[in-house]
C-alpha positions as CSV (number, residue, x, y, z in Angstrom):
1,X,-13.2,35.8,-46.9
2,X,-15.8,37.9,-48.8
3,X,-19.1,38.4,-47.2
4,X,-20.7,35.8,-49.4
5,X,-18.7,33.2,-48.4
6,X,-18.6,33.7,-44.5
7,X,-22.8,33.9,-45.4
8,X,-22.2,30.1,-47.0
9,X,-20.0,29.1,-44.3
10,X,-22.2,30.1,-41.5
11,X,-24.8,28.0,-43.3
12,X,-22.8,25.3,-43.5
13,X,-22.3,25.3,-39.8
14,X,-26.1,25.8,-39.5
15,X,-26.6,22.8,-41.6
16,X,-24.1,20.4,-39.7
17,X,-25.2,21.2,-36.2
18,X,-28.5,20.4,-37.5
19,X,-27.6,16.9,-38.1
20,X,-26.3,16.4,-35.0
21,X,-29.1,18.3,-32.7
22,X,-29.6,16.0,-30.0
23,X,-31.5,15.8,-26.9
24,X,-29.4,15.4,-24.0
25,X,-30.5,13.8,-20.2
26,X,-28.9,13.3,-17.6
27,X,-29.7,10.7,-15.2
28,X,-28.0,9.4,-11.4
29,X,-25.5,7.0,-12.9
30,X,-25.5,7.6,-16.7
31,X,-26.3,10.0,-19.7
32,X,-28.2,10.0,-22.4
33,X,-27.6,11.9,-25.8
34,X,-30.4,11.0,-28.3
35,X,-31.6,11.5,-31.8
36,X,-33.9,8.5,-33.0
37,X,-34.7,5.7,-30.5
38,X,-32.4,3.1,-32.9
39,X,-29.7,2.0,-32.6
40,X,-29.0,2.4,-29.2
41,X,-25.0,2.4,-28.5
42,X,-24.4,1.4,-24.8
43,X,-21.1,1.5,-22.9
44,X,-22.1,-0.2,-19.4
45,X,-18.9,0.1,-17.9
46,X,-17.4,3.5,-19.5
47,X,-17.8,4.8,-15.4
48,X,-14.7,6.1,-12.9
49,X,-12.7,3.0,-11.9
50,X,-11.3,4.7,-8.9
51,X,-8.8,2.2,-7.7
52,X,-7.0,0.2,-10.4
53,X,-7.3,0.7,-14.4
54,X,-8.6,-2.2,-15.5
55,X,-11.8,-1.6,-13.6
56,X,-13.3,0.5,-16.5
57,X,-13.7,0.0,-20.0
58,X,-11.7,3.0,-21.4
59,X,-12.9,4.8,-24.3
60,X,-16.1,3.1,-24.8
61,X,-17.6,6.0,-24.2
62,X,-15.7,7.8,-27.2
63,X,-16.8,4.9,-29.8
64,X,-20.1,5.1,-28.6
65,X,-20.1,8.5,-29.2
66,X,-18.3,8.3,-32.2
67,X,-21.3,5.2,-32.9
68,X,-23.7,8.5,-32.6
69,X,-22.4,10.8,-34.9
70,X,-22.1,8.3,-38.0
71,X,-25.4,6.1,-37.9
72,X,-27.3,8.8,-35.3
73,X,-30.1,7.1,-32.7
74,X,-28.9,7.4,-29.3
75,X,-26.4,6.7,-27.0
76,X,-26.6,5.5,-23.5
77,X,-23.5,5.8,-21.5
78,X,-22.9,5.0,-17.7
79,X,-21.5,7.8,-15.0
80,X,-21.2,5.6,-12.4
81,X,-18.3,3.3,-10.9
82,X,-19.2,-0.7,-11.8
83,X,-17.1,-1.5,-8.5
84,X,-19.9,-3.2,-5.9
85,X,-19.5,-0.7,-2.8
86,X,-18.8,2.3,-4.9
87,X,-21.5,2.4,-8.0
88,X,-23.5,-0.1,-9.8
89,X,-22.2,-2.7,-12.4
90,X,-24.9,-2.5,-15.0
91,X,-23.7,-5.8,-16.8
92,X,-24.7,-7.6,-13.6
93,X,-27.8,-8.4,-11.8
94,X,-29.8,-6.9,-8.4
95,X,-28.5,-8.7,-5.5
96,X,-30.7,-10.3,-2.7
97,X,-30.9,-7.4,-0.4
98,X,-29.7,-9.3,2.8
99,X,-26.9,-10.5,0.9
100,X,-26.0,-7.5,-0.4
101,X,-25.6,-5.7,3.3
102,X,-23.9,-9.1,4.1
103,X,-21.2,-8.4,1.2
104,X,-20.8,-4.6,2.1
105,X,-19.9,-5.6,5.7
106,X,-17.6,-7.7,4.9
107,X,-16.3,-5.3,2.5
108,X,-15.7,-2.9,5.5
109,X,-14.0,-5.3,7.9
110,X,-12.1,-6.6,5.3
111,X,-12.6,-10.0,6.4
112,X,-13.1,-11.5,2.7
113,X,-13.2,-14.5,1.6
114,X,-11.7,-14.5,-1.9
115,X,-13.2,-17.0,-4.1
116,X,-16.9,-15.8,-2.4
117,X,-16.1,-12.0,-3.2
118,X,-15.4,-13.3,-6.6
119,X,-18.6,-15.5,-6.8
120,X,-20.4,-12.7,-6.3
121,X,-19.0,-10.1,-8.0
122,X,-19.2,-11.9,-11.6
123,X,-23.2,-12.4,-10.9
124,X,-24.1,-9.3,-8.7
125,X,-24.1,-5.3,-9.3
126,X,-23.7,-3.8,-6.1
127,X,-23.1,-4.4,-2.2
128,X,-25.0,-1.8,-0.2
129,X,-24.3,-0.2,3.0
130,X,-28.3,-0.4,4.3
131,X,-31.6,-0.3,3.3
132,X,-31.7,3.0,1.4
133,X,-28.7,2.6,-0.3
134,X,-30.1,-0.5,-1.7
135,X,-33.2,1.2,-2.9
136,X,-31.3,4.1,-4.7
137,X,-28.8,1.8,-6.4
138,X,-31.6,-0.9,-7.6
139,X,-33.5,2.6,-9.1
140,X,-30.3,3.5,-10.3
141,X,-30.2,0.1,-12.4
142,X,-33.9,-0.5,-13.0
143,X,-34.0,3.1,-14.6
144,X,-30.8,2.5,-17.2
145,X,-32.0,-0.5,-18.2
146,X,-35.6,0.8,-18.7
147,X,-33.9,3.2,-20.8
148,X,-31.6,0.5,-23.3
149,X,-35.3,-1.2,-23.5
150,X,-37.1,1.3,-25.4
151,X,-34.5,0.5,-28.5
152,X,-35.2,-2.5,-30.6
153,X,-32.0,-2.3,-32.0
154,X,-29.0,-2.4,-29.2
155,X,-25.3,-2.4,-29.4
156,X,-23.4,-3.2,-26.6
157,X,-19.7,-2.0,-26.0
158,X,-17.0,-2.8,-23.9
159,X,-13.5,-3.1,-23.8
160,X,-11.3,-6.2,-23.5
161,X,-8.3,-6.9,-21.9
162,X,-5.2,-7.2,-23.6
163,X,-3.4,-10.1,-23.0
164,X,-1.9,-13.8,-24.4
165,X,-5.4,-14.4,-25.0
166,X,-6.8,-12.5,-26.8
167,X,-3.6,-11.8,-29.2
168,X,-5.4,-13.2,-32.0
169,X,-8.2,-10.4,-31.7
170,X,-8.8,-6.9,-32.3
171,X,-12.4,-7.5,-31.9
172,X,-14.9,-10.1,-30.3
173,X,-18.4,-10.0,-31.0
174,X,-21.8,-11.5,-29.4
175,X,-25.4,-11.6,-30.9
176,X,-28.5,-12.2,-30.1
177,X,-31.6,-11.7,-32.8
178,X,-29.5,-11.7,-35.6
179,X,-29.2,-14.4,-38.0
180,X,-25.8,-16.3,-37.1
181,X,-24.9,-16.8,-40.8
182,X,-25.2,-12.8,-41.0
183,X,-23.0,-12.4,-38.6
184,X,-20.4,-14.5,-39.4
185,X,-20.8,-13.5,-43.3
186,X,-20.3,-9.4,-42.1
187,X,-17.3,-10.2,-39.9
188,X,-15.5,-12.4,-42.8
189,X,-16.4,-9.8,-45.1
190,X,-15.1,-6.9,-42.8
191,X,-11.6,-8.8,-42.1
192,X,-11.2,-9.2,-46.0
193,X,-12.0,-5.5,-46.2
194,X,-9.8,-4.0,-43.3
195,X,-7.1,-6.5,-43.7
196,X,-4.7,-4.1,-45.0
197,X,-5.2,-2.1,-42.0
198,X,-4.9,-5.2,-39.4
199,X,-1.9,-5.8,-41.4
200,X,-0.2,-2.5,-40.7
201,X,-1.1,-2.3,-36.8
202,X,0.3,-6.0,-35.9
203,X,3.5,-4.5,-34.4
204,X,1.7,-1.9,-32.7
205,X,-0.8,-4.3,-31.1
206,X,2.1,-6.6,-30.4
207,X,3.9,-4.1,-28.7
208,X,1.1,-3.0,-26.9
209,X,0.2,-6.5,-25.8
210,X,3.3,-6.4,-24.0
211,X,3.4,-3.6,-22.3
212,X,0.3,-4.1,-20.6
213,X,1.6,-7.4,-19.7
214,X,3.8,-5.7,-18.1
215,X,2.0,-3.2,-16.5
216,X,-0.5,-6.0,-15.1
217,X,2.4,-7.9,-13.6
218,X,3.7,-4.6,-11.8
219,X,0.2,-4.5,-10.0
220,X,0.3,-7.4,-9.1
221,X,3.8,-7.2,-7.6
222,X,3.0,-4.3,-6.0
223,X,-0.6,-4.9,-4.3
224,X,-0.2,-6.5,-0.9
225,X,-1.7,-10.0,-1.1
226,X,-4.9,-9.4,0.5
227,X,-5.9,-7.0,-1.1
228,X,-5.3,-8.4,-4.9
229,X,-8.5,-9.7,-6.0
230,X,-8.8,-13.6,-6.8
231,X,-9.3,-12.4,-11.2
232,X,-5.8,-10.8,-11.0
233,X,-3.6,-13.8,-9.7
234,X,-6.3,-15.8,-12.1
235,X,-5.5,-14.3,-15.3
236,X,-1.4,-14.1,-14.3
237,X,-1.8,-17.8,-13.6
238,X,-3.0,-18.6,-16.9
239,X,-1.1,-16.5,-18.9
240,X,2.0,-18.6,-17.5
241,X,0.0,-21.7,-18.6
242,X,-0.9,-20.2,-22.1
243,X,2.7,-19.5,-22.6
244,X,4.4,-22.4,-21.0
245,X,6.2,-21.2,-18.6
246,X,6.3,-21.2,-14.8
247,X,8.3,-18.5,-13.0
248,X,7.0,-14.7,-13.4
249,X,10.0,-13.6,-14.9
250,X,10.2,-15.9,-18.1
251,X,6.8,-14.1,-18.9
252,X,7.8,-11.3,-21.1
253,X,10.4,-12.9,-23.4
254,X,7.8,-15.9,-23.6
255,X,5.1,-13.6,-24.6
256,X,7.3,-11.5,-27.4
257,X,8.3,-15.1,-29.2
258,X,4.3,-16.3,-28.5
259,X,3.2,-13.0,-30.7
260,X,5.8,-13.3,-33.4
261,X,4.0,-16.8,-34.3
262,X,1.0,-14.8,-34.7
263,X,-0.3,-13.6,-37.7
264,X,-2.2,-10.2,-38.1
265,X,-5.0,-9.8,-35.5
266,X,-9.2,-9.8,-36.5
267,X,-12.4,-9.5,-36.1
268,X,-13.5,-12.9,-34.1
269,X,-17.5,-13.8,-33.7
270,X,-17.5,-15.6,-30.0
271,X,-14.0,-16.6,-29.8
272,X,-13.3,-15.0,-26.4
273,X,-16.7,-13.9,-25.1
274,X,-20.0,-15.7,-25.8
275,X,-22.5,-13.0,-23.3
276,X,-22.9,-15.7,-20.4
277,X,-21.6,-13.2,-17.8
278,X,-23.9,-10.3,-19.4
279,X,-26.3,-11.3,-17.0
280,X,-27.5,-7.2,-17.4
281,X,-29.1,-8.3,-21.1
282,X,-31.8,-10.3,-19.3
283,X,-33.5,-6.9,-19.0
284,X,-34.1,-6.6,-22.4
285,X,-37.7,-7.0,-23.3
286,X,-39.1,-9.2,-25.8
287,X,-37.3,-9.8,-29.3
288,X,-34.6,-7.3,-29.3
289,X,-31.6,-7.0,-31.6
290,X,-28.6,-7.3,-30.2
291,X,-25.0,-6.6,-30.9
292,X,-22.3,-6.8,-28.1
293,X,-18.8,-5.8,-29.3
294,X,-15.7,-6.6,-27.2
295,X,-13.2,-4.1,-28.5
296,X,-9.2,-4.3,-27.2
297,X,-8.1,-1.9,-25.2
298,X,-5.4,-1.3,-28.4
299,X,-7.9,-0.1,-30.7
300,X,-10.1,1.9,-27.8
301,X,-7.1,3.9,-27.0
302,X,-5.0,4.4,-30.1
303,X,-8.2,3.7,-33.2
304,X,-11.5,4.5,-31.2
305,X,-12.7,6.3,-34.5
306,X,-11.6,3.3,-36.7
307,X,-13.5,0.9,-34.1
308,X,-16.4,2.7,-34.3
309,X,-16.3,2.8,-38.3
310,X,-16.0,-1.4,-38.1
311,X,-18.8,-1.4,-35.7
312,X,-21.2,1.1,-37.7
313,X,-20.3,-1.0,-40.9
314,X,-21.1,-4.3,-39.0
315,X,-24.4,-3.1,-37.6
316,X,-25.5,-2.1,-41.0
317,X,-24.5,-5.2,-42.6
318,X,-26.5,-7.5,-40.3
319,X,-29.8,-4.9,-39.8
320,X,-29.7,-5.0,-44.3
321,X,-30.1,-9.0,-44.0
322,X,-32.2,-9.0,-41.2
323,X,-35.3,-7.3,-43.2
């Protein structure tokens, strides 16, 4: 390499890095890389999971990321577990502080009413051990949300589970502030435009469909009864129903023959998920854009870059129509 191309090359580095300087913060509980204020990409559940795998949403983190470095703003990503006695669920809202010690003890005694522990996870974001644990986990909250709130443009990721259900979709998308007809118009346009490419991954997604069919019925086999949480005998329960069938081991082959019917996976707009457990969004101020994205776990592990693209692409479609 002559000297004036390692000169031009070093400027080219200079140049790059530029477009990508970012201010970096790190908080109790989350981080946040910045470059504009908008959009904001947010990955509320991208924290440790600690005991099972399903308890975090792998790889949002990496598309949000990913989110960063092709449209730029800012992205706010959480640290922290979203199981109730060991972090903060940021999707969820503050608890009543005596019911919140009430839940911890039980917790620790593991005296545990099921369906209640269930009640209150899918509304509440934390148990707490006593009164100062309370405190630091509602600052925790109150200071990540404060955070999302400064963007008037917000995207929300997470990842979905993989399962009969949601065979049909690669992608599941919520809104809020956005004309409908916008978002239903980007999403037809975008399965038109990446149908080649759902096309090719249908095997792929069907296989991996399966296998983490199978891996779900292997935890559940394997977790002592009380200790399975009520969501986990739930979803096995109507998976059998979806596919018809009624003894654990017909599962499998039912699901292999359910995904051969299907045709190639897509985009869907509130097919699966329509934000009325995002209980978190209520601390959004005011008249906020909104985009949440439900991405499967396929395309967060084996496409994160190519999910990211589709989300970028969305996000500009809808913001062009909205002004």
């Amino acid at each position: 390499m002559s000297r004036y191309d390692f000169q031009n090359y070093v400027k080219q580095i200079k140049i790059y890095s530029l477009e990508f300087i970012m201010q970096i913060k790190f908080y109790p509980g989350f981080t946040v890389l910045s470059q504009d204020a908008n959009p904001a990409f947010v990955a509320p559940h991208s924290g440790p999971g600690f005991d099972f795998s399903d308890s975090r949403d792998e790889k949002t983190d990496v598309i949000a990321g990913l989110c960063l470095e092709k449209l730029g703003g800012k992205v706010i990503i959480s640290g922290i577990s979203r199981r109730k006695a060991a972090g903060v669920d940021f999707n969820r809202l503050p608890p009543p502080m005596r019911l919140a010690l009430k839940m911890h003890q039980f917790i620790e005694t593991g005296e545990m009413n099921q369906q209640k522990w269930y009640d209150y996870r899918i509304k509440y974001a934390w148990t707490a051990a006593d009164n100062d644990d309370y405190q630091q986990r509602l600052g925790i909250y109150k200071k990540f949300w404060h955070e999302v709130d400064k963007s008037e443009t917000i995207v929300v990721i997470h990842r979905m589970f993989s399962s009969p259900r949601t065979a049909e979709s690669v992608m599941d998308i919520f809104s809020q502030g956005f004309k409908e007809k916008s978002v239903k118009s980007a999403v037809h346009e975008m399965n038109k435009r990446y149908g080649d490419f759902f096309k090719r991954i249908k095997k792929d997604f069907a296989d991996f469909l399966v296998m983490e069919e199978k891996r779900r019925m292997a935890y559940v086999m394997c977790t002592p009864p009380h200790k399975l949480e009520k969501e986990s005998t739930d979803h096995m329960n109507n998976h059998m129903k979806i596919l018809g069938v009624k003894d654990m081991n017909e599962v499998i082959p039912a699901f292999k023959k359910y995904l051969e019917k299907k045709s190639a996976p897509k985009i869907t707009v509130e097919k699966l998920f329509n934000g009325s457990l995002s209980y978190g969004l209520t601390n959004i101020s005011g008249e906020k854009r909104l985009l949440q994205f439900e991405v499967t776990s396929f395309l967060c592990n084996w496409y994160p870059d190519k999910a990211s693209e589709i989300i970028c692409e969305i996000l500009n479609m809808v913001e062009s129509e909205h002004k």
